[in-house]
C-alpha positions in Angstrom: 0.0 0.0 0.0 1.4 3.5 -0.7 1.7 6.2 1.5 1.1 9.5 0.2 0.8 11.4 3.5 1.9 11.2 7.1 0.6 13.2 9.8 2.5 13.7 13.0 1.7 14.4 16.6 3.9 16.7 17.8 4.7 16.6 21.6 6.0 12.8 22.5 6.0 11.7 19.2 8.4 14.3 17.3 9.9 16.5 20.3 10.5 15.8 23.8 8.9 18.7 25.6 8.1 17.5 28.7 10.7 19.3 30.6 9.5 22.6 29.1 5.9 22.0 29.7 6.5 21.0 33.4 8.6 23.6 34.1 5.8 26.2 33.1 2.8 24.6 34.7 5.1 24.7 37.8 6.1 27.8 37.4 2.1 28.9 37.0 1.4 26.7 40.1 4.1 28.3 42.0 2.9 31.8 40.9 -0.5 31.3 42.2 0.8 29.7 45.7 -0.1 25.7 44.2 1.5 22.7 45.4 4.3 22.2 42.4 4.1 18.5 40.3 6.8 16.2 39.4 7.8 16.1 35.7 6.6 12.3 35.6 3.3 13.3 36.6 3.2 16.0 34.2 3.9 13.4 31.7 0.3 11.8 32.4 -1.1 15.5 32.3 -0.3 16.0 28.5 -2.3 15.1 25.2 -5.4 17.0 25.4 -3.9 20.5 25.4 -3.1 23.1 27.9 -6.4 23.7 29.6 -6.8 19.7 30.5 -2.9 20.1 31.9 -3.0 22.7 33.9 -6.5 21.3 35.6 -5.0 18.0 36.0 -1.9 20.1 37.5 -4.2 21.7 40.1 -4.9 20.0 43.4 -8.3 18.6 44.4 -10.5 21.0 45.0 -9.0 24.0 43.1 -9.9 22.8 39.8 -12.1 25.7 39.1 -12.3 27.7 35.9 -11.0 30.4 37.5 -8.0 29.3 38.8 -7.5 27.0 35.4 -8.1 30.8 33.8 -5.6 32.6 36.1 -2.9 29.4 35.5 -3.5 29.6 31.4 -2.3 33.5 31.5 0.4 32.7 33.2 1.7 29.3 32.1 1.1 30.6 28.2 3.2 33.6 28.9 6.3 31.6 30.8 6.1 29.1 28.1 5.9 31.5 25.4 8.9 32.4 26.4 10.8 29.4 27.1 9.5 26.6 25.4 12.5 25.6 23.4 15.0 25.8 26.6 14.8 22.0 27.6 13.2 20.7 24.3 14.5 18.1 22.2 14.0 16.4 18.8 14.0 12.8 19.6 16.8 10.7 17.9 16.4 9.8 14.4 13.5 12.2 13.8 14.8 14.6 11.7 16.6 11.8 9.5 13.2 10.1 9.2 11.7 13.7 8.1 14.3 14.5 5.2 13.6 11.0 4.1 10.3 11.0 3.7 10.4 14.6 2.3 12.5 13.1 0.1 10.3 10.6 -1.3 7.8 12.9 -2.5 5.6 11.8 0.7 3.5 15.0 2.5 4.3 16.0 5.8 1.6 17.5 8.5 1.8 18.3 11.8 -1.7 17.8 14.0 -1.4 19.0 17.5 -3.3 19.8 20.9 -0.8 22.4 21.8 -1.7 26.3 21.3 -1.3 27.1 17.6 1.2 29.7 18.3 3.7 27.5 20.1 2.8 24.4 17.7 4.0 26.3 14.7 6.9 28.3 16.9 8.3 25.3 17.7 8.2 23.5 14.1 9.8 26.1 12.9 12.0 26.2 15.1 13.4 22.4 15.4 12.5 21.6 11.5 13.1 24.5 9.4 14.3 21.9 6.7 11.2 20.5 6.0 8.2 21.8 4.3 4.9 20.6 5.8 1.9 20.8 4.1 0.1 21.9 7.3 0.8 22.5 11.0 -2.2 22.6 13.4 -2.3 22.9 16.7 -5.4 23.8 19.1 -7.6 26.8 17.3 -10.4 28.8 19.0 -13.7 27.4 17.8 -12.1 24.2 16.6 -12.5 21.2 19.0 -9.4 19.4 19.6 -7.9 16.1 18.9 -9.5 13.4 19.2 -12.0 14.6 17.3 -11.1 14.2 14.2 -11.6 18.1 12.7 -8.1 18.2 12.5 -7.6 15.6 9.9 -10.3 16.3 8.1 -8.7 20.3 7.8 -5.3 18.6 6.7 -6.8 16.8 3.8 -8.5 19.6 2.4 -4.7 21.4 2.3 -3.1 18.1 0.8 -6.1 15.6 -0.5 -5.2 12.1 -0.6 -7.7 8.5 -0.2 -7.8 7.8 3.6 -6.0 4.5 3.0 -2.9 6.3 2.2 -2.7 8.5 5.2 -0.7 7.4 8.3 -1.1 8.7 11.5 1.9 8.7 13.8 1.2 9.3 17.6 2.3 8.2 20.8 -0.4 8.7 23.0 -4.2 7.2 23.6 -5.2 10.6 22.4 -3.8 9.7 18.9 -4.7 6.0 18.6 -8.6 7.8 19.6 -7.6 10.6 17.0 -6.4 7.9 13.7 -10.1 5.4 14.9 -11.9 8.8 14.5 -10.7 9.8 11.3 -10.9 6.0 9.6 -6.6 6.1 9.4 -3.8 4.0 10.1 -2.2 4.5 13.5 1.4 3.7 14.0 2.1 3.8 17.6 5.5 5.7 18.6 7.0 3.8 21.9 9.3 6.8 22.7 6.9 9.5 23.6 4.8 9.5 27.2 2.5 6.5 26.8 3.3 2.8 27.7 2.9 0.4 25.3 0.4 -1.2 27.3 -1.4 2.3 27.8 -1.5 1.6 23.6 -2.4 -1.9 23.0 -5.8 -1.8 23.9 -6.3 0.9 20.6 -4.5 -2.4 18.3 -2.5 0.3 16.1 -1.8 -0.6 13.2 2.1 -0.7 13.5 4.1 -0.3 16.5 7.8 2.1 16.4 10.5 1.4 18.7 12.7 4.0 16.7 12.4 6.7 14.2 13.2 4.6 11.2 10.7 1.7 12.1 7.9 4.1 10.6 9.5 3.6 6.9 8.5 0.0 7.7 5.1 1.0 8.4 4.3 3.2 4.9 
């Protein structure tokens, strides 16, 4: 089967932004006189975009809008401003990128982060490659896993669903692919367990970069 398009989470599966992300919903937490989080439990906070982490940050009881409201302002504008100090491309992924580019294969980016930082930080880390689009969460578009997002990327770079791939690493992703009718390939690098996985029976699994050639 040919692949014509492959669509990439971003956080987990193409950068390692964990340390980042922690560091600025602790610094928000701090900042409002919170109890701060470990960076493995911020690591189970992530996939559904910055609202869900920073309410899942909060401590029982203080998961109110307004203190989620107050903690956006603040984590956005830390973050915003160092977002690429700890964060990492993980190995192989830029290799796996050029080669694909190569091939004549589309690139797109489908994201739950803020679309400023989604698009900051792709530019950032790949400026090498040309992706066909790069989403990340919009105002008045619902966010992954519904499947909007897909559907927005094929109308930039059409192609039959069979010949899409969907590369993720989180439940969020294997939900996101079952939405949209795609092919998941399931990254084991990013901050989900296999186990956490195997219940969504991906299509392919990828222990490194270059086991997603395999998959296509």
């Amino acid at each position: 089967m040919t692949t014509h398009l492959v669509i990439f989470d971003l956080d987990g599966t193409l950068l390692n932004t964990i340390a980042d992300l922690a560091a600025s919903a602790n610094y928000a937490l701090k900042t409002l006189g919170f109890p701060l989080r470990k960076e493995e439990e911020c690591r189970s906070f992530v996939g559904n975009g910055v609202t869900k982490l920073l309410e899942r940050s909060l401590p029982e009881g203080a998961k109110t809008p307004e203190n989620i409201e107050k903690m956006r302002a603040v984590f956005q504008a830390h973050y915003d401003a160092h977002n690429i100090d700890a964060t990492s491309v993980y190995p192989g992924i830029s290799a796996l990128l050029e080669t694909l580019q190569a091939r004549g294969i589309k690139l797109a980016v489908a994201s739950n982060k803020y679309q400023s930082a989604t698009e900051k930080l792709i530019k950032h880390y790949f400026p090498q490659i040309s992706f066909c689009g790069v989403f990340g969460a919009r105002e008045g578009v619902p966010v992954k896993p519904n499947p909007q997002v897909v559907t927005d990327i094929l109308q930039l770079a059409p192609a039959p669903k069979e010949e899409v791939l969907y590369v993720g690493d989180s439940d969020v992703d294997m939900q996101t692919a079952q939405n949209a009718s795609l092919r998941a390939c399931a990254v084991l690098w990013g901050f989900r367990s296999r186990t956490q996985l195997e219940p969504y029976h991906p299509a392919c699994w990828a222990e490194r970069a270059e086991d997603i050639l395999a998959a296509l």
